[in-house]
C-alpha positions, 0 to 999 in steps of 0.5 A: 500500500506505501508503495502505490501511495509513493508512486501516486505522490511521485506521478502528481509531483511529475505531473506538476513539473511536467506541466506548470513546471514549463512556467519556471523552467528557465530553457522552455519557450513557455517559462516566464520570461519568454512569455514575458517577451511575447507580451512587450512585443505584442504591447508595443506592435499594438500600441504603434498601430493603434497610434498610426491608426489615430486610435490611442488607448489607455494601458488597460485598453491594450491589455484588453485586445491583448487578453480578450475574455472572447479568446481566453475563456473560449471553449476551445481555449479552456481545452487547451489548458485541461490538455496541459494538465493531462499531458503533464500526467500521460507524458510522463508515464509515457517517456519515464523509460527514457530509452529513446535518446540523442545519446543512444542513437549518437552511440549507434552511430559511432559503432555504425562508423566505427569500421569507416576509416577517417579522421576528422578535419582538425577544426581548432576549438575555439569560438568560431568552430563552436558557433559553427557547430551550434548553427549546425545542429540548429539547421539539423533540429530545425529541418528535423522539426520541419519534416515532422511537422510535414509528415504529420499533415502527409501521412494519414495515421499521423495526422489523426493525431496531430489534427487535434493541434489545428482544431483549436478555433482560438489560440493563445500561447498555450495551444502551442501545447495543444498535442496528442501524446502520440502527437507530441512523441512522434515529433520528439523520435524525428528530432531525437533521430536527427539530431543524434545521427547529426552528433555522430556524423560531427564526432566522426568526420569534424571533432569528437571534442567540439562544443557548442553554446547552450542555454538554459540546457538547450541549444542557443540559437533555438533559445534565442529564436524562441525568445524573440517571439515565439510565442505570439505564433499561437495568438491572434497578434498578427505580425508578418516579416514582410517580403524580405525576411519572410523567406528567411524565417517563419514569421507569427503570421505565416504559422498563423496562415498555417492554422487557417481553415481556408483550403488555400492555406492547407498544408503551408509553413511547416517551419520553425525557425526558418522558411527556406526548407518550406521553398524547398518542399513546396509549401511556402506561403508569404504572410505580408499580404494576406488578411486574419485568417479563421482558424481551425479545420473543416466545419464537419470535422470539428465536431469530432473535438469538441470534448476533452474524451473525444480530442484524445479518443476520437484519433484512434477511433477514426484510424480503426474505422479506416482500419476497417473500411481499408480490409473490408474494401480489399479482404485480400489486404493484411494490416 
């Protein structure tokens, strides 16, 4: 009996971390002081266009079209901080095992290689190869996240989960976390993959003994792209780059066209970070010259995610009847 109470005590403690936590964990782009960041970029943006426009408002003004009651306390909105909750407790039963891991697979790359013969370029270690080797893994963790984020929208198994994500019919910062488990594990196995053959394929052919520059436990380049608004990317802030710098990176607004439920902005800007993997796989779309855009999915399909039962439930249902319907339609057919 101890020991079922210990392991209840320990899963509410994990929990917890797993999800309020994110609030005071210094590297999570959810932590206070890139929320902190979002708000004074959003507060100013809104300011100076309220002013253009010849339409000043007091403080309190503003932080009502920052935090409108219509958006926050939306149904939808409501889902998503119940599924924060959730998720602290799923994932963490999910990933206690930690038997997936950029270690491991850098290890199984090093054993792979090992009858490669090559020696590395002698790169000096000092600052310039370390920034070299941060910007490095940065591109391999942003196409990694680039091509998962593809396949979730490619591959229909895949999909079922993730349009748990795009059925959010409002978002805040918090959808950012709007994910099925399955969802959310698929995408980490892809940048754990990435990044771990990245490493090996560094340690082998460049430095075994290179460094490179973190922040708060995590990469600094993706710390600082995360900084620097992130966070207004599931907000109805809209912000574009402009024609310039939206080929370079992925702007508030273009993820926002991502979310649209206009059949013209399907399947564009998968990006993280930057934009040119979208040119490269076909699914650039330019925000500057678009308008606000409605968010969600097909009208008929919502339907399927209205209750917090059916956003985790109803994915494995629809992938059983297609399950069903695919064998009854061709019996010859074995999953």
């Amino acid at each position: 009996m101890e020991n079922v109470t210990e392991n209840v005590i320990y899963l509410f403690v994990s929990t917890m971390k797993q999800s309020l936590g994110l609030f005071l964990d210094p590297g999570h782009f959810f932590s206070i002081f890139p929320l902190f960041v979002a708000f004074l970029i959003a507060y100013f943006v809104v300011k100076y266009r309220l002013k253009k426009n010849n339409r000043p408002q007091t403080s309190i003004g503003l932080l009502k079209i920052l935090f409108p009651a219509k958006i926050f306390l939306h149904k939808s909105a409501l889902n998503d901080y119940a599924i924060l909750m959730i998720n602290g407790a799923v994932l963490t039963l999910l990933t206690l095992g930690g038997w997936w891991s950029i270690d491991l697979i850098n290890n199984f790359m090093g054993q792979a290689m090992a009858n490669i013969s090559a020696t590395d370029i002698g790169l000096e270690n000092n600052i310039f190869s370390t920034v070299i080797y941060t910007l490095y893994l940065v591109l391999i963790w942003d196409f990694s996240a680039t091509f998962a984020h593809y396949l979730k929208h490619k591959v229909p198994f895949i999909w079922e989960f993730h349009k748990l994500h795009h059925s959010a019919e409002v978002m805040t910062p918090i959808t950012a976390l709007r994910r099925h488990p399955v969802d959310a594990l698929f995408g980490d196995f892809i940048t754990i993959l990435f990044l771990g053959i990245g490493f090996g394929i560094w340690n082998k052919f460049v430095d075994p003994n290179g460094s490179f520059i973190v922040f708060f436990g995590g990469l600094s380049g993706i710390y600082l792209w995360r900084l620097l608004g992130y966070n207004l990317r599931h907000t109805h802030i809209w912000i574009s780059y402009g024609p310039f710098w939206e080929r370079i990176f992925i702007s508030p607004a273009q993820h926002q066209v991502h979310h649209s439920k206009d059949v013209k902005h399907y399947d564009k800007n998968f990006g993280h970070i930057f934009s040119f993997w979208d040119y490269l796989f076909g699914t650039l779309h330019f925000a500057y010259n678009e308008k606000r855009v409605t968010y969600g999915i097909e009208d008929e399909k919502m339907e399927d995610f209205k209750t917090l039962p059916d956003l985790y439930l109803k994915p494995f249902a629809k992938i059983w009847q297609k399950s069903a319907n695919l064998v009854k339609s061709n019996p010859q057919r074995k999953l």
